[in-house]
C-alpha positions in Angstrom: 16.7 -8.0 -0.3 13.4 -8.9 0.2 11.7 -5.8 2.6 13.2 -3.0 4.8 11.8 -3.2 8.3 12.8 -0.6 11.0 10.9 -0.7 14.2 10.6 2.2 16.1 8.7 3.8 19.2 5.4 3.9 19.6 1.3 2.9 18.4 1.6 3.7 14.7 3.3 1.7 12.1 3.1 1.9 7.7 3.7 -0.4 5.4 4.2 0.0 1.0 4.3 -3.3 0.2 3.8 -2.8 -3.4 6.5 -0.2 -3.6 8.8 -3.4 -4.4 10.5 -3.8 -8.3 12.9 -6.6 -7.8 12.2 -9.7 -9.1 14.3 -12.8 -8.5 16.3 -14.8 -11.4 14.1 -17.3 -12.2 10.6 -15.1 -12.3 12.5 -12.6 -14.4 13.4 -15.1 -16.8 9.6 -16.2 -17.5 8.2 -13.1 -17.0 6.5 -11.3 -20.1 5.8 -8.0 -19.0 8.5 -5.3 -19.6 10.2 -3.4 -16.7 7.9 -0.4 -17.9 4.8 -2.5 -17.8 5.4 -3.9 -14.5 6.3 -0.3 -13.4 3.2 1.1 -13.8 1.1 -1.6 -12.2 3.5 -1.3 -9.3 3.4 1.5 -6.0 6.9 3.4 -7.0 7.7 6.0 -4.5 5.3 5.0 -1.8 8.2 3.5 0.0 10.1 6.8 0.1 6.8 8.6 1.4 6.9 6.2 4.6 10.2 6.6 5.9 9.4 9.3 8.6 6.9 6.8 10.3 8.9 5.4 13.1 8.0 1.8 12.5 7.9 1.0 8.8 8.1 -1.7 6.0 9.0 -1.2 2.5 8.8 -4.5 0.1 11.6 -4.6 -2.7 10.1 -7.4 -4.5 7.6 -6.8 -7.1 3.8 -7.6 -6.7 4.3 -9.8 -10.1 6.2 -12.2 -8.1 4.0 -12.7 -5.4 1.6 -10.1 -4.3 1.3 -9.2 -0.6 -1.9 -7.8 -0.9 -3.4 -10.6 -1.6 -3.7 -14.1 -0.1 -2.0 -17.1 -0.6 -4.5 -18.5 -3.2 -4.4 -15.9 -5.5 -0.7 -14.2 -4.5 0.8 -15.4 -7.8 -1.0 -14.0 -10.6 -1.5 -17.1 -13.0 -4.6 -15.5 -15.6 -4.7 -12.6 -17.3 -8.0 -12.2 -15.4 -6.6 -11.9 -11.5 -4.0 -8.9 -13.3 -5.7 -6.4 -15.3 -5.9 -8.5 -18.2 -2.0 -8.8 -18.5 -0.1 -11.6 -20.2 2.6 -12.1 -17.1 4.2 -15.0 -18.1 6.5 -16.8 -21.6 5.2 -20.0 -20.2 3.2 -20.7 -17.3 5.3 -20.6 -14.1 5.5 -24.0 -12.6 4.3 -25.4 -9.0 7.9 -25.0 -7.3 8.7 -21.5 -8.6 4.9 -20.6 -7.3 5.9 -21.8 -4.1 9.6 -20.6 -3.6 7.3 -17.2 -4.7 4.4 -18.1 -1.6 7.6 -18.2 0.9 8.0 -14.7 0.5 4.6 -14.1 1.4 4.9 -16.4 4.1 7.9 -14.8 5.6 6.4 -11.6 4.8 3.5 -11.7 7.1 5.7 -13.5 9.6 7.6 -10.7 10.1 5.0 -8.1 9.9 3.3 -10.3 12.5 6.5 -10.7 14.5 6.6 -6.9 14.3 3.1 -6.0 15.2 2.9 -8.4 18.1 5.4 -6.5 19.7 3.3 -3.2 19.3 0.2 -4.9 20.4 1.9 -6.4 23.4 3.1 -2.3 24.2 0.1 -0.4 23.3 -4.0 -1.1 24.1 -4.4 0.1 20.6 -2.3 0.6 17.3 -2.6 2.1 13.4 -1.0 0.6 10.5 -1.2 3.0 7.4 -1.2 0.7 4.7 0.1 3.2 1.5 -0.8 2.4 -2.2 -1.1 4.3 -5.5 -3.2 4.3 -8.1 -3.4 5.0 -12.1 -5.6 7.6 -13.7 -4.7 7.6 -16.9 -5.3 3.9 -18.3 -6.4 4.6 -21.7 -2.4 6.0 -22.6 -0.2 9.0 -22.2 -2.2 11.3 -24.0 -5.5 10.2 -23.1 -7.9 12.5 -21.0 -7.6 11.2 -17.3 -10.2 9.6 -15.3 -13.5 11.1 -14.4 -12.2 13.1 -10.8 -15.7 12.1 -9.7 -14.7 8.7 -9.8 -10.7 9.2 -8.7 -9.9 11.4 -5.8 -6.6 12.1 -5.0 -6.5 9.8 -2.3 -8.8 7.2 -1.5 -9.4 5.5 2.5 -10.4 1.9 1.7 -12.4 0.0 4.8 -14.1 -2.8 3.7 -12.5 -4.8 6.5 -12.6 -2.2 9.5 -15.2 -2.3 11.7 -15.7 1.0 10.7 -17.9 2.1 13.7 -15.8 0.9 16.4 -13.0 3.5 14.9 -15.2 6.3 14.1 -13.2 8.0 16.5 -10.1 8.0 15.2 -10.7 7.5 11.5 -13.2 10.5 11.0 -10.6 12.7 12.2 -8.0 11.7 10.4 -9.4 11.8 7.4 -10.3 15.5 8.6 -6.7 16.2 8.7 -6.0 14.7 5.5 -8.5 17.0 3.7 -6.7 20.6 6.2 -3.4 19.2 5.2 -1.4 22.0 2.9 -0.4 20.3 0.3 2.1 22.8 -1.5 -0.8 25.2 -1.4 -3.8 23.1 -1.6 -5.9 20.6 -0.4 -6.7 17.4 -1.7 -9.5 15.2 -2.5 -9.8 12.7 -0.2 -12.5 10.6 0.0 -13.7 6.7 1.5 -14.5 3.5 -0.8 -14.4 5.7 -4.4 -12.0 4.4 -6.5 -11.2 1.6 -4.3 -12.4 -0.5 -1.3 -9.3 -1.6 1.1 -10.0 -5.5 0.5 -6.4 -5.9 0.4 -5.0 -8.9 2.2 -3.1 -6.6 4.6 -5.8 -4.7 5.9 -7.6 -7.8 6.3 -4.7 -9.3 8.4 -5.1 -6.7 11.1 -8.4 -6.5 11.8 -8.8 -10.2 11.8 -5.7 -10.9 14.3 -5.8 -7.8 16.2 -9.6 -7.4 16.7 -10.1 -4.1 18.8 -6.6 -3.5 18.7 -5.2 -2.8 15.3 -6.7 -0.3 13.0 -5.5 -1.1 9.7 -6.3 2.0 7.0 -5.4 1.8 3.3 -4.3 4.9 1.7 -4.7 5.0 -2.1 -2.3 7.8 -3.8 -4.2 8.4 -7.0 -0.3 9.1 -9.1 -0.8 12.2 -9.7 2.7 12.9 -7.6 4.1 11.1 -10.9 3.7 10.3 -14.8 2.6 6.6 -14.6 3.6 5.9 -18.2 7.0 7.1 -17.7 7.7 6.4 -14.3 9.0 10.2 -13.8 8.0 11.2 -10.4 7.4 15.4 -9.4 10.1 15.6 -6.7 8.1 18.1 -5.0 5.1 16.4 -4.9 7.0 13.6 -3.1 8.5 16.1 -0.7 5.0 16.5 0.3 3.2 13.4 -0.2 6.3 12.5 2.5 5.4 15.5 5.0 1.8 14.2 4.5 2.0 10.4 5.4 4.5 12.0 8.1 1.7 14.4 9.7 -0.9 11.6 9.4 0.8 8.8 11.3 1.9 11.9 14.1 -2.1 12.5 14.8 -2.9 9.2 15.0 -0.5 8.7 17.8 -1.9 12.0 19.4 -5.5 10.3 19.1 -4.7 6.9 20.6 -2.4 8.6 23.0 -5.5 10.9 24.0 -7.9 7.1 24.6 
């Protein structure tokens, strides 16, 4: 299965398009990385934290088959330069496993597109929350973790927004992120830190639905998991779930109230 896509009512969509592990035969039988490796340059459990949004999208293929995040140039990581410095392939893949990998991006923004053309054609104005997560702890399990000054817990990325024309909705929001009880606390949430939102996604919306679509990349930082093991804190999912859930739920209160 390449994606899960369940369309629901109303202005507010997400999407975790790295949340994806899968890998079909033929990558998996070049690929160098281990499953572990892969893992933790991967989104786990940002699929699960999307499935109270009405209209959602959750990729099951891995990134290290074709990335969705990225365009169709650089989609297929070929250097250890576009990947974190990673060795992903035995042998370099060749031209017609790259593009059997490219039709899943292909068919992956067709279908988005399919899906989002429907909302646009429904509503004067739309959100998609575009979830990702991040590591913190690079230099190994036991290592110190980064520098919070440099990592918040979650990071709004909108290089691609024309960030004045959704002042109105995005400043608010990311109010509500920072109110939101999170088991007891709130968290750190803070724009272009850590990361930008120059994802491909992101990018998509604003460019095809000028106006219209408001496309918002939400960086997890993983501290709702151990990346080096993969172990995730159950209750820290509960409520990383309740928060994407609360999130999408005032954004359809603020474009309902335009």
């Amino acid at each position: 299965m390449w994606w899960t896509l369940q369309r629901g009512d109303g202005p507010v969509a997400a999407a975790a398009i790295h949340d994806g592990h899968g890998l079909r035969a033929e990558v998996a039988a070049l690929i160098a990385l281990s499953d572990a490796d892969r893992l933790r340059e991967e989104d786990p459990f940002t699929g699960q934290a999307i499935v109270d949004v009405p209209t959602h999208i959750v990729a099951h293929r891995s990134r290290f088959e074709a990335d969705l995040n990225r365009d169709a140039q650089t989609a297929v990581y070929r250097t250890p330069e576009q990947c974190w410095g990673l060795n992903v392939w035995r042998t370099p893949p060749g031209e017609d496993l790259v593009e059997r990998s490219l039709e899943y991006h292909r068919r992956f923004y067709a279908a988005i597109a399919a899906v989002l053309d429907k909302i646009a054609a429904d509503y004067p104005q739309f959100v998609l929350l575009d979830i990702h997560s991040y590591n913190h702890r690079r230099d190994g399990p036991e290592a110190s973790p980064a520098s919070a000054e440099g990592a918040p817990e979650i990071n709004i990325g909108t290089f691609s927004m024309p960030r004045n024309d959704w002042a109105w909705l995005l400043d608010p929001l990311i109010q509500v992120m920072r109110a939101y009880d999170f088991g007891g606390r709130n968290l750190d949430v803070r724009e272009n830190v850590a990361f930008q939102g120059r994802g491909e996604l992101t990018r998509f919306v604003h460019e095809r639905y000028p106006g219209v679509g408001c496309a918002i990349a939400v960086e997890f930082k993983k501290f709702y998991m151990d990346e080096w093991s993969g172990k995730p804190d159950a209750m820290a999912l509960d409520h990383m779930r309740g928060f994407v859930s609360h999130v999408a739920a005032v954004a359809r209160e603020l474009l309902d109230g335009r």
